[in-house]
N, C-alpha and C positions, 0 to 999 in steps of 0.2 A: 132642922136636922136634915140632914141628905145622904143619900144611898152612896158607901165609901165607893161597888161595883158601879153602877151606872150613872149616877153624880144627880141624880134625880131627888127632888125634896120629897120626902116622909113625913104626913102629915099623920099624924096619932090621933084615931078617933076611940073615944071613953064610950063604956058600954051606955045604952041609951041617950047618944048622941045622937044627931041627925046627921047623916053625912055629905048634906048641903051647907048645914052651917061648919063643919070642917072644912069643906069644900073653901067657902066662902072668908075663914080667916086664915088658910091657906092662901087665896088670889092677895087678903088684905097683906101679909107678912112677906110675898114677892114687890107688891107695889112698896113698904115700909121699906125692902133690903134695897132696893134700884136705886128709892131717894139714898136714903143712907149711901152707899157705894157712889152716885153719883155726886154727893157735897164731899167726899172722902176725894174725888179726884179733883175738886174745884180746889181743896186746901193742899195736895202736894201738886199740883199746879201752879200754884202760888208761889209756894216753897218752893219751887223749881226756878220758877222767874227772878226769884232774887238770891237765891245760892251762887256763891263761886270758889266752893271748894268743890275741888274734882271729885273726892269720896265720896261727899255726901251728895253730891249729882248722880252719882252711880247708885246708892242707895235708893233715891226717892225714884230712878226710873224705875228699879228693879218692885218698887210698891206701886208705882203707878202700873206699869205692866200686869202687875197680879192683879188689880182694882180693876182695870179695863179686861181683863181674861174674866173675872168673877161677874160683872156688868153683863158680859156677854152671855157668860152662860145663864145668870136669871133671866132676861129678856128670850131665852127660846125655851123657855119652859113653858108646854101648853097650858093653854091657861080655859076654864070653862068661858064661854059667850052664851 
């Protein structure tokens, strides 16, 4: 889930929860969306390489576009060390 204002993820802790282990499947479900998002641009990459209708060349940039804009923004999300 993420913040519609600041585009920052919302991590929901349950009452006697630890908020390390939040913490910690919060780092898990940034690392889970990067792979995700990043095999998301290995496959309209693909599809990119062997399309040759102009529309749908326009389409798959306009996803790869968003794919690499949503990659970027999980990657600067601070993350605990």
């Amino acid at each position: 889930m993420w913040c519609a204002k600041c585009h920052k993820m919302i991590v929901i802790v349950k009452e006697g929860e630890e908020k390390e282990s939040a913490e910690h499947l919060g780092e898990s479900l940034l690392e889970s969306l990067e792979s995700t998002l990043s095999e998301k641009i290995k496959e309209v990459n693909g599809r990119i390489r062997e399309e040759q209708d102009i529309e749908q060349l326009l389409k798959l940039g306009e996803v790869l576009s968003m794919l690499l804009e949503n990659l970027e923004r999980a990657k600067k999300i601070p993350r605990r060390r």
